[in-house]
N, C-alpha and C positions, 0 to 999 in steps of 0.2 A: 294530623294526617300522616307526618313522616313517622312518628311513633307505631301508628296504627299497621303502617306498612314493613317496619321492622319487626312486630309481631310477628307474621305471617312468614317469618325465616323455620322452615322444618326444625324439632328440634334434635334430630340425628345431625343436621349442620350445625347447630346453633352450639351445639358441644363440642363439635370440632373447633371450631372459630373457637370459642372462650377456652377451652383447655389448651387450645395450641399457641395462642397468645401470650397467655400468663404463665406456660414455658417457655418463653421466648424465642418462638418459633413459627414458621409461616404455614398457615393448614393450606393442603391442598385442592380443597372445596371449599365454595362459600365466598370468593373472594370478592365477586360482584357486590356484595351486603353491605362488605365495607371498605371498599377503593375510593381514594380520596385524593386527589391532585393528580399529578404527574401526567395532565393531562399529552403534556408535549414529547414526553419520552415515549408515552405508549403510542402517540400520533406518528413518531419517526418509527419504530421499531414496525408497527401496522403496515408502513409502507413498506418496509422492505420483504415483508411478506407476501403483499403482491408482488415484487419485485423476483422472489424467488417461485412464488406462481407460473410468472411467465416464462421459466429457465433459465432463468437469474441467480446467481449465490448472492450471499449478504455474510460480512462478519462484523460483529459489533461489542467494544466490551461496554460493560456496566461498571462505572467505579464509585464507591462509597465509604465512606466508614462504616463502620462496626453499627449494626444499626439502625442505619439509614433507610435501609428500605431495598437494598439489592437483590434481597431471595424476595421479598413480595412484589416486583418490579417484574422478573423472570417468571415466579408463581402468574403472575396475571398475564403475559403474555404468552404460557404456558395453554391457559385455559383458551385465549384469542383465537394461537392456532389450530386448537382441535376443535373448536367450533367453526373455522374453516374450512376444514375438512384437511388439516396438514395431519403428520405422524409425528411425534414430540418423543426424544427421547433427553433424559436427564442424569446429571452424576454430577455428584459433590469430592472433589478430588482431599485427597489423602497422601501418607505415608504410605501407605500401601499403593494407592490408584495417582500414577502421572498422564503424564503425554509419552512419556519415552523412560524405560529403566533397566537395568542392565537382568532385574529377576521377576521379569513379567508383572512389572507395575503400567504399561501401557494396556497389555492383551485386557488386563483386570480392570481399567478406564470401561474400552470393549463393552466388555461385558455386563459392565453395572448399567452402559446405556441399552444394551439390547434388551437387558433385564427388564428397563424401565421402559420402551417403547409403548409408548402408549397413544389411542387414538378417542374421535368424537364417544363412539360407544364403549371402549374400554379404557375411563381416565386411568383407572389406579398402576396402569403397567401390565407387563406379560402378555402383549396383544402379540405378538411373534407369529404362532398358529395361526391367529386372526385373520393376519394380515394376505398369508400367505397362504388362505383356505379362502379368501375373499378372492385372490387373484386369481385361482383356481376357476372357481364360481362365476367371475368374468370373462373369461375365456371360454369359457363353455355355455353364456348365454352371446356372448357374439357368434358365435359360430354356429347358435339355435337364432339368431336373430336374424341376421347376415346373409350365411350360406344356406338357410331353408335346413339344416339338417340337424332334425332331431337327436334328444339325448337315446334313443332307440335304434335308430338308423345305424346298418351296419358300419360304414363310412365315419361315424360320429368322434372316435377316437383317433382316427387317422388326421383328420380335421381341425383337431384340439390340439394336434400334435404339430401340424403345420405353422397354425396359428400362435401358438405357443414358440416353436423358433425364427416366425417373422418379428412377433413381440421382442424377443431378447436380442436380436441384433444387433440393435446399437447398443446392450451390455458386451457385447464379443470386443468392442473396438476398444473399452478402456482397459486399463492395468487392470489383469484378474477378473476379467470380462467374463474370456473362457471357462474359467472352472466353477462362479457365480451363477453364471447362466446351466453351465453341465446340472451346477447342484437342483434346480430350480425345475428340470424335466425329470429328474428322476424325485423329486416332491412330487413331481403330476402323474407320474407313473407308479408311483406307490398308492397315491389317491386312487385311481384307476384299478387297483389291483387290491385296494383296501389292506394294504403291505404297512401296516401300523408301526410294526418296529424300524422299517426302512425312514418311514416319514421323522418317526421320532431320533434318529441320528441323523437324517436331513439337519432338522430343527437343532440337534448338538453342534455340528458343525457349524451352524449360521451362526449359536451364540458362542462361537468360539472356546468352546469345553473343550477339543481335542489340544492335548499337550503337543504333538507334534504331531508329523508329518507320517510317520508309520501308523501312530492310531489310526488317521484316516485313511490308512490303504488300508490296514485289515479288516476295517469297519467297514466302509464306502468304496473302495475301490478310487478310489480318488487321492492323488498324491500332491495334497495342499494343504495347509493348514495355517487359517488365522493367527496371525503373530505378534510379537510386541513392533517387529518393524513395519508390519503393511498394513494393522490396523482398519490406520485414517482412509486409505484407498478401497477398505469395505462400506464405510459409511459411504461412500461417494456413489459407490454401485446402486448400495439401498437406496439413495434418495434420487435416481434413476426409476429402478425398479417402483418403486414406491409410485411415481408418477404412473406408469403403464397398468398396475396393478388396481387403480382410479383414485388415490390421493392427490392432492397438492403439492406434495415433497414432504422433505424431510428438513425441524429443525432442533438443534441439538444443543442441549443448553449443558453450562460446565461454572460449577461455580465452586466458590474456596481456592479460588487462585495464591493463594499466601499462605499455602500448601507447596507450591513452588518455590516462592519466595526463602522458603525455611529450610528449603535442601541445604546444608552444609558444604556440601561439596560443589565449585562454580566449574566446572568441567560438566556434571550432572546436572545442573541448572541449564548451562548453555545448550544441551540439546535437547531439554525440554524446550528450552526458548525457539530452538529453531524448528520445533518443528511447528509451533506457534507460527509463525511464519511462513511455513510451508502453508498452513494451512488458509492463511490470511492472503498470502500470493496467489493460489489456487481460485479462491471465490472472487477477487478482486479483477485477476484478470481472464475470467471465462472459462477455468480447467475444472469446473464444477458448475452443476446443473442441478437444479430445486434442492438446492440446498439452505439454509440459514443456519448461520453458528452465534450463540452469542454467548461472552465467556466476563465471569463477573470477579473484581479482587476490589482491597482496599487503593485507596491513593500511593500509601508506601509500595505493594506487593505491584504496583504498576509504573510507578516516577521514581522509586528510588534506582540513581544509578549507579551504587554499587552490586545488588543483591536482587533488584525489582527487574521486569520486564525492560527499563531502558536503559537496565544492565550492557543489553544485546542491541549494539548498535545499527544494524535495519531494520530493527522495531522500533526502537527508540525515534529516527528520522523519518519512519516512517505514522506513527502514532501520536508526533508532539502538535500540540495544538498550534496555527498560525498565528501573525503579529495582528491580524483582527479581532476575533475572538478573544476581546480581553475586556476593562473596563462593563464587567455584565452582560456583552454581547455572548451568544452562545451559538455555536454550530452546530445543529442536533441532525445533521448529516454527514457530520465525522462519525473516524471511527472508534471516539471515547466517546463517551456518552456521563457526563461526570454529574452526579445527583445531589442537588443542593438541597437542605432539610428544609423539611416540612413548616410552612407558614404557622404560627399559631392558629389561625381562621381554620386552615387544614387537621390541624389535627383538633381543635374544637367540634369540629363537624366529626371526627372518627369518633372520639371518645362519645358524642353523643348518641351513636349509633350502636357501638357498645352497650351503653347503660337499655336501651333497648331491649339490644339481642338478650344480655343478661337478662333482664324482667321478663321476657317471653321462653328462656328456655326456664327458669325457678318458678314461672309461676306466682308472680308477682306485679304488685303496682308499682310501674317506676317513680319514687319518691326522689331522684335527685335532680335539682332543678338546672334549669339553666343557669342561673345565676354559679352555682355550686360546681359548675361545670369550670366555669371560667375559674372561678376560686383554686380550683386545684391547680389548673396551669397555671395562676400566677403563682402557687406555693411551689411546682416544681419549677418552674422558673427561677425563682427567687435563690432557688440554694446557691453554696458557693460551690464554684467549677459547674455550674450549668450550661454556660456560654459555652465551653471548650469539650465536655464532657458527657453532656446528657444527650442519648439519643431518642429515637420516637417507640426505640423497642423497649425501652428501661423506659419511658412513661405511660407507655400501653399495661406494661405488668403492674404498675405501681397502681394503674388505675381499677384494671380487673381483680388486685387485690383485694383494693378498697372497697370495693362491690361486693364481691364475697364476702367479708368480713360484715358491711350494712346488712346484707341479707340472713347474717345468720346471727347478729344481734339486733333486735329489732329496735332495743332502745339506744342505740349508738346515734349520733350524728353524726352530718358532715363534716359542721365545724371542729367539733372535738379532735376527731381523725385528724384535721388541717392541721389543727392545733398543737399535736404530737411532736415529741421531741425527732423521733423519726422519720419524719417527715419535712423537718428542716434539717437535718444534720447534709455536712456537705456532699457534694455528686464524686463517688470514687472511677479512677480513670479502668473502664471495660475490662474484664479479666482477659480476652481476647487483643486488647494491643497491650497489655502488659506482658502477651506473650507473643506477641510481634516484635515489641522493641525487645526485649531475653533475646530472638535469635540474630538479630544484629550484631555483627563482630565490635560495632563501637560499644555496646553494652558490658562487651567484657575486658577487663582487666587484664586478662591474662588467655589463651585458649583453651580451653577445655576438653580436646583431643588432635590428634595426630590430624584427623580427615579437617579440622578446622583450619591448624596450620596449613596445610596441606592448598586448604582456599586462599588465606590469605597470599601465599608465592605466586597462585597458579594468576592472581590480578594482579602479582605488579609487575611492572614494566617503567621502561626508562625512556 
């Protein structure tokens, strides 16, 4: 039956799934087909979604290895909220994208998330217009619904226009209220006036394209402009806005933290870190409203206290787990959320699911048994450095390999493939902490430039 039902996977998904696996990577459709554990991370994180529902913030990180399961963890609570009806925006931080940087690596953070805003009807990103043609659209059925007056009615726009600055109100009260809400009437007045070039430097502004503060006066008449410093205090309006506009909020996922971790310089680290903390102070104690943040790194890029997040000691005291929480016990109402891998039982049940989906997108009968299922986990099990080394992402590829290769040699088996010298040789340590540990200053011998020294003086102290 369970086979019968993994047929029935479209096979426009089914090729997402298996091509995006066997590059080692999480697709961003399909996930439902093959989610497997993590029952309790997704149970805690689901609440806090009500939680930010009700005018609640929530910040929570995700920490794993290399691997583990941190981008398909966020992927699926990704798909949760926009089947709630929240607004998801997402970014993978870089060299180029921080929290905070002296040549607009924050604005570019910004950006890649408004990029990505995405909702129930628009997963893929670029809902932006959507969003803000939808709010449009609501405002002007309350005021046909409400006040009796038609989109005909001489009255109708005066109306729209009322209710439109009763709506943004309480955007006036926060940082950069005023000039959010300015920008927000004169969207509904270009709407109104079918002013298509007006709307679409609206829409620049929001995703923060204008370089500075003249661009927008000579464009807009408006003397503001989205920046590497005020950012965060946009996102906070949006997920305001977002509410009024008839969303749930807004929540905003940020992952490759050990992207931070790798700045060279601890000056530039530190106010990344703090503004981490701004951010985490904000939702925690009620200076933010439908919002949810959750932000994902390894174990190093978050406990190491040289270089890592408890680098910065009010992150650190405020993020280290209690004297309870120890011996197995887990708090999945803090604010780490630490992901412990995948039971065999768990990923027995993926990979079976797998060999499925692959036979329903090829076109084929699935010939690999259960038995042969188990067989491979115990051969990748088996190798050496499996224990310390192998994760669920490097046995997923190993597996969908294997699959490819069965199906386009018909006379191959299973066991043979087991059998392979390659398939025993031992588990090499992730090309990803072999470059975690590189930018550790204990890795090197000697520094490697001026801004490295530079770090080393700026942490000691006596």
């Amino acid at each position: 039956m369970a086979a019968q039902q993994q047929r029935r996977v479209p096979k426009r998904i089914a090729a997402v799934i298996v091509n995006s696996l066997k590059g080692g990577v999480v697709p961003r459709i399909g996930l439902p087909y093959i989610t497997v554990g993590r029952e309790r991370e997704i149970a805690a994180l689901l609440h806090d979604l009500d939680l930010v529902s009700e005018g609640g913030a929530s910040f929570r990180f995700v920490v794993g290895r290399y691997g583990a399961g941190k981008s398909f963890l966020l992927q699926t609570i990704r798909n949760h909220a926009m089947g709630k009806g929240f607004v998801v925006c997402d970014a993978d931080l870089s060299p180029e994208r921080r929290l905070q940087g002296g040549n607009g690596q924050g604005l570019a953070t910004y950006r890649e998330l408004i990029r990505n805003l995405s909702t129930k009807t628009q997963p893929e990103g670029g809902a932006l217009n959507l969003i803000l043609d939808r709010w449009v659209s609501n405002v002007e059925s309350q005021v046909t619904l409400e006040d009796g007056i038609g989109p005909d009615a001489p009255g109708f726009s005066d109306a729209v226009e009322r209710r439109i600055l009763t709506t943004i109100r309480d955007l006036q009260e926060l940082v950069h209220g005023y000039d959010f809400a300015r920008l927000l009437t004169m969207y509904w007045r270009a709407h109104l006036e079918g002013d298509d070039d007006t709307k679409a430097s609206v829409t620049k502004w929001f995703r923060g394209e204008f370089r500075n503060k003249t661009e927008a006066r000579q464009e807009l008449g408006v003397n503001i402009a989205i920046g590497d410093d005020d950012w965060y205090d946009y996102l906070k309006l949006f997920a305001t806005f977002l509410r009024g506009a008839g969303y749930q909020g807004l929540i905003v996922l940020v992952d490759e933290l050990v992207n931070l971790y790798k700045i060279p310089n601890a000056i530039s680290r530190q106010y990344n870190y703090e503004k981490i903390l701004t951010m985490y102070n904000d939702t925690l104690q009620g200076k933010a409203h439908y919002l949810g943040i959750i932000m994902s790194g390894t174990p190093q890029s978050i406990e190491d206290r040289r270089r890592g997040i408890y680098s910065y000691e009010a992150l650190r005291s405020r993020l280290t787990q209690g004297r309870f929480a120890q011996g197995g016990l887990v708090d999945m109402l803090a604010p780490v959320i630490r992901l412990q891998p995948l039971t065999h039982e768990e990923l027995l049940v993926l990979i079976e699911k797998l060999a499925d989906i692959h036979a329903g997108l090829f076109g084929y009968e699935r010939s690999v048994t259960q038995e042969d299922l188990v067989r491979f986990l115990q051969v990748e099990y088996g190798r050496v450095g499996a224990d310390t080394h192998l994760t669920p992402r490097e046995v997923i590829r190993d597996f969908v390999e294997m699959l490819d290769i069965l199906s386009q040699n018909p006379t191959l088996t299973v066991d043979a493939m087991l059998q392979s010298e390659e398939m025993n040789a031992p588990v090499q340590t992730p090309v990803e902490q072999r470059e975690e540990a590189a930018a550790s200053p204990r890795a090197k011998s000697v520094p490697a430039s001026r801004e490295e020294r530079t770090d080393d003086f700026a942490e000691f102290s006596i």
